[in-house]
N, C-alpha and C positions, 0 to 999 in steps of 0.2 A: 358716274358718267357726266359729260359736260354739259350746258345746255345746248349748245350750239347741235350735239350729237342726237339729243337727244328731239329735237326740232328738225333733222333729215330721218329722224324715225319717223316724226308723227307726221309728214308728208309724204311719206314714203311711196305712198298707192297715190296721191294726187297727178292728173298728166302731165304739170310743167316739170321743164326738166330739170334735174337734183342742182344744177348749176344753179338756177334762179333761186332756187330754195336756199340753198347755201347762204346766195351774200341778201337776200332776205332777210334769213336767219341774225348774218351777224352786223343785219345794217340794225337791227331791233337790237341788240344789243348795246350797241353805239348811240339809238337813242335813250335807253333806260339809265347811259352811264352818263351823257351830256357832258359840262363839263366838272362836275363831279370829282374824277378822277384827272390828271393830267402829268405826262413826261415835259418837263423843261428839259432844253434842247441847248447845252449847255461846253461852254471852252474855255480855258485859259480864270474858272472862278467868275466867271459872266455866264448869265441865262442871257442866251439870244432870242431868243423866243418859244411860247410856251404850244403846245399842239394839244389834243382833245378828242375822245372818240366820238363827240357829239359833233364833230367836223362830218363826218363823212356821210357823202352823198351817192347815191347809187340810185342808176336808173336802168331799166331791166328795156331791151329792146328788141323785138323782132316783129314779124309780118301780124296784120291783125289776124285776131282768132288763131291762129294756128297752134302758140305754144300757151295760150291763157297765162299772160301776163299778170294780167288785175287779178285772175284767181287765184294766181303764184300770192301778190300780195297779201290778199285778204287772208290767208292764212293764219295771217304773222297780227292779226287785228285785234284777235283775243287778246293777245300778252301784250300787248302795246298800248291798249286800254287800261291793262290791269298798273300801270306804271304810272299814272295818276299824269300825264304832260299834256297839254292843249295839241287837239292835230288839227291843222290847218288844211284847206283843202279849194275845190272850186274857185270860180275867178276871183280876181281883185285887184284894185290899183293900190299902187305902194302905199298912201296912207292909212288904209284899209287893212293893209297886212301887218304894218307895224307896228299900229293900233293892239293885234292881236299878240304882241310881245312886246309892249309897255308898261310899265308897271302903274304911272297914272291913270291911263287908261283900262284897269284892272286887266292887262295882259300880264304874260308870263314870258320871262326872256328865256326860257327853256322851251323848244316848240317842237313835232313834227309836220313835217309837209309831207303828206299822205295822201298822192293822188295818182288815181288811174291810166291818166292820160296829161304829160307832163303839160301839151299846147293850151292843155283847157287853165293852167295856172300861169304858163308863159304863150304869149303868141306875140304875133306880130302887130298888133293893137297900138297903138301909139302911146295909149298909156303904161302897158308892158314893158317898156323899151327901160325907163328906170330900176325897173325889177332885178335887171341882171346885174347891173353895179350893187346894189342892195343884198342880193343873194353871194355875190363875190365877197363883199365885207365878211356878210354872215360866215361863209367859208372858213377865212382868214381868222375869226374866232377874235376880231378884234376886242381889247377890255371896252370900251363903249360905238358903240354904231350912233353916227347923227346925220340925221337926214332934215335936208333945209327943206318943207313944202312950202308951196306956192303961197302966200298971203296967208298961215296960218302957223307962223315960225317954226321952230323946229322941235321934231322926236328924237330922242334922246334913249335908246336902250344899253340900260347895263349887264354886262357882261353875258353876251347873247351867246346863244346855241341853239342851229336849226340844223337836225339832223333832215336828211329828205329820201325817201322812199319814191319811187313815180315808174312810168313806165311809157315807152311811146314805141312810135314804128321807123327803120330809117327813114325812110320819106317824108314824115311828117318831123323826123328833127331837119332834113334839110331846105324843109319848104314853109315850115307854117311857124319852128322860131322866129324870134327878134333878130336883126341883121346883128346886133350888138352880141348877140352870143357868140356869135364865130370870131376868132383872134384876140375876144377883150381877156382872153384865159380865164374866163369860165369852165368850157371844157376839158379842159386839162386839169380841173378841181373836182370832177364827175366823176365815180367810177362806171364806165359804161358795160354791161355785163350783154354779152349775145347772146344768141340760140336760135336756130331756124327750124332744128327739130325735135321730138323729144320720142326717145324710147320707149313710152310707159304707155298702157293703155287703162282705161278704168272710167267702165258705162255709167258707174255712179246706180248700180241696182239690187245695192245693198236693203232691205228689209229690216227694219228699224235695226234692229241689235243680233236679230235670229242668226247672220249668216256667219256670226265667229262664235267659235265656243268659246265658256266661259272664263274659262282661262285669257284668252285675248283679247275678252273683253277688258278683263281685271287689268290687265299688261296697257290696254290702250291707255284706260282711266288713269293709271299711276300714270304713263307719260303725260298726259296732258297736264295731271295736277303738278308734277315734278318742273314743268315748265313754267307754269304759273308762279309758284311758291319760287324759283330759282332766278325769273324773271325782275319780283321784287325785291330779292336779294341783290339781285345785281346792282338796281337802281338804288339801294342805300349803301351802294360801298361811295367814299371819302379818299381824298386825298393823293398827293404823288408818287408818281411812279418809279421805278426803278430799275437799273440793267443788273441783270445777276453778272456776274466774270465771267462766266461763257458768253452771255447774251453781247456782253459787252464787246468782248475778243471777237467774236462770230460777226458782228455787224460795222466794227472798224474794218473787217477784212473786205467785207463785203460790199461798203461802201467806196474804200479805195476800188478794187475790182470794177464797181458799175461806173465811176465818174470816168475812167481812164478806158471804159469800153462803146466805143461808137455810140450806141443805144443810149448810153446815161449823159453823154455830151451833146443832147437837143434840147431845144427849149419848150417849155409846157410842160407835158406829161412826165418827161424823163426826169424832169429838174423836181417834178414835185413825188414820183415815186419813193425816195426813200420816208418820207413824211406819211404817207399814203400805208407801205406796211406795216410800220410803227405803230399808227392806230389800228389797223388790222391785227395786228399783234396782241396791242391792252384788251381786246374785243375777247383772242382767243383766249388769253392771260383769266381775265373775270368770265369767260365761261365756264372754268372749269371749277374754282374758288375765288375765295376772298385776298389772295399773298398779289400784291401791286407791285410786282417783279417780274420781266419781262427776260426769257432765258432764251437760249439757243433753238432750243426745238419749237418752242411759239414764233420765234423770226424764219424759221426756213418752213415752217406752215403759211406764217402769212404772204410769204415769198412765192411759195406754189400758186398759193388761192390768188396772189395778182399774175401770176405767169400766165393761170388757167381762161384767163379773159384776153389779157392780151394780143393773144395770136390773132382775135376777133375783133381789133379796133377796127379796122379798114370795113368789114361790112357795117357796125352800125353806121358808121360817116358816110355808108355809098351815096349817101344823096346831098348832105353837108357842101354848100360851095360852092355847088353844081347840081344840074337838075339829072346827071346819070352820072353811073358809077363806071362807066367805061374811060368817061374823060377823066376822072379821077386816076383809072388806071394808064391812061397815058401819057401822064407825069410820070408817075412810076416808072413805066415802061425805056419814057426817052432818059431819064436818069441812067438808068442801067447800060441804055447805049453807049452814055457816055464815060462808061469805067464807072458807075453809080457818083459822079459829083456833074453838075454844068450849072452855070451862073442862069440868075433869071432874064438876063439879053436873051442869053442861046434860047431857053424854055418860051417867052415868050415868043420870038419868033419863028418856033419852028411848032408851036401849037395854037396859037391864039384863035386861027379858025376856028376850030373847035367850041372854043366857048362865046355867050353872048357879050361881052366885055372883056378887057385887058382887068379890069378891076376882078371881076371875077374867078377869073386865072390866077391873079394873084391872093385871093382872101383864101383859096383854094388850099395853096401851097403853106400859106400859114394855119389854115384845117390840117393838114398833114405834117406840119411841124411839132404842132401842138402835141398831136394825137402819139407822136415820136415815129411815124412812119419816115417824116426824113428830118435829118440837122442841117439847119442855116447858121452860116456864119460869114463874116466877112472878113476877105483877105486880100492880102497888099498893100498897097499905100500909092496918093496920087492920081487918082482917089480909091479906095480899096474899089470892089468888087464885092457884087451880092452871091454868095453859092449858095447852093442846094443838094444835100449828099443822101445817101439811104442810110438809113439806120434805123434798126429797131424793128419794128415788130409790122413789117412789111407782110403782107399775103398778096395771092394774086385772085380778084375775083371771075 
């Protein structure tokens, strides 16, 4: 059994729902493998560039209290500890955190950011506002990150990996981030995971061990230890990755298919999903063993597991941009009037009421480009023309 499988076992009775658990599950995996492991991304006898499951970032979002976010996480704390990597957490200004992955500074350029509530490590704080260029590098997996501070020259980390776990509420991602987070394509480096309700019910009034028999006690124990032990396994596998001839066949298809389909022609999100499975993929690959072969049936798993969120972009963003999710949807809306394409002249003028600024209208619309709810492009000549079309992973809230 895999780990990933076997980490929706041992959650199983907890209330968040199995979705949160999931990319919990394989965001912990992604940081035990950092960059560790890695697919060069590769044409013509040139590596273009190299990708890494300690890329990925996911933040678990919905209403407070409701689906217990942070309890979703803490779950995943055991095995995450057991994997020996610095977890960064609570506030900090940027040379405080980079500090905590320098190696001068007895940091560790292998890191998680492990926190409950994403505002309390990013807000709107003046100092914060660096953060999100820093965390964008980080992303990008650049070979060295260098950051110029103020009078105290510069930090210098090699070859960084911050994997990050967090969680917040729509509201507080559209009110209490950094202005810098919206359009700098940060968010379109996120995976943003939703839920506003969850299925499961569990008063938590179990009596210490009495209420499973022995049997299920034995079953829990071996899952938990099998996690643990699989965990550290993960975290010393080595080296590059590999497409098997299906994996390979299956994902040139696949990728022709999304670039040539409305959806994969936006910029942000759409432009960085095929990058996005791929590590999703090595995630599912080392869950299950040690072979760094990425085949067919791992790529159309990790293709579900990101289809499974995306129907849900539009509500975490409901407050992204704009202080409601209604003017959100009346972009949406006037689009579709208009045969789903109308330049930003038409949008602006036949909505700007609506919002407190014309700037805001527009950081709005690049929220929704990103997120691949619509594609912007520019057409004609003389001077082109700004449009705005649907695509993607539109709902209506």
């Amino acid at each position: 059994m895999s780990w990933l499988l076997d980490y929706i076992e041992y959650t199983k009775r907890q209330e968040s729902p199995e979705i949160f658990h999931r990319w919990v599950g394989i965001t912990t995996i992604a940081a035990a493998l950092g960059r560790n492991v890695y697919l060069n991304r590769r044409s013509g006898g040139v590596t273009r560039y190299t990708i890494y499951p300690g890329q990925l970032m996911t933040i678990l979002v919905a209403a407070s209290g409701q689906v217990k976010k942070t309890t979703a996480m803490n779950q995943a704390r055991m095995f995450i500890n057991n994997i020996n990597k610095p977890i960064i957490h609570g506030k900090s200004s940027p040379e405080a955190f980079l500090m905590q992955l320098d190696p001068l500074t007895q940091g560790t350029p292998q890191a998680i950011l492990f926190e409950g509530e994403l505002s309390v490590f990013l807000s709107k704080a003046t100092y914060a506002e660096p953060l999100i260029d820093i965390l964008i590098k980080l992303a990008d997996a650049e070979k060295e990150l260098v950051y110029n501070t103020v009078g105290h020259g510069k930090i210098v980390i090699p070859e960084p990996s911050l994997t990050v776990i967090s969680a917040t509420t729509p509201e507080t991602l559209g009110e209490r981030l950094p202005a810098g987070a919206i359009g700098s394509g940060f968010m379109s480096r996120v995976i943003f995971v939703y839920a506003k309700t969850t299925d499961r019910f569990d008063p938590l009034t179990d009596v210490e061990d009495t209420d499973l028999t022995a049997d299920e006690f034995k079953e829990a124990k071996a899952v938990e230890k099998r996690l643990m032990d699989n965990i550290l396994r993960i975290s010393r596998l080595r080296g590059p990755f590999t497409f098997t001839l299906g994996g390979r066949t299956w994902f040139d298809k696949w990728y022709r298919k999304w670039s040539e389909s409305p959806a994969g022609q936006g910029e942000g999100y759409p432009s960085r999903r095929p990058d996005h499975m791929l590590r999703v993929g090595m995630c599912i690959v080392t869950s299950k063993g040690d072979k760094l072969e990425i085949d067919e049936k791992d790529l159309r798993i990790a293709d579900t597991l990101l289809t499974s969120i995306e129907g849900n972009f539009n509500k975490a963003f409901a407050y992204v941009g704009t202080s409601y999710a209604k003017d959100r949807q009346r972009i949406v809306d006037f689009i579709s009037l208009k045969a789903g394409k109308a330049t930003t002249t038409d949008i602006v003028a036949a909505l700007y009421p609506y919002f407190e600024t014309v700037d805001i209208l527009k950081r709005t619309l690049q929220m929704l480009s990103e997120a691949g709810v619509l594609k912007h492009e520019m057409l004609g000549q003389h001077p082109p023309k700004e449009y705005w079309s649907l695509a993607g992973f539109t709902v209506t809230i």
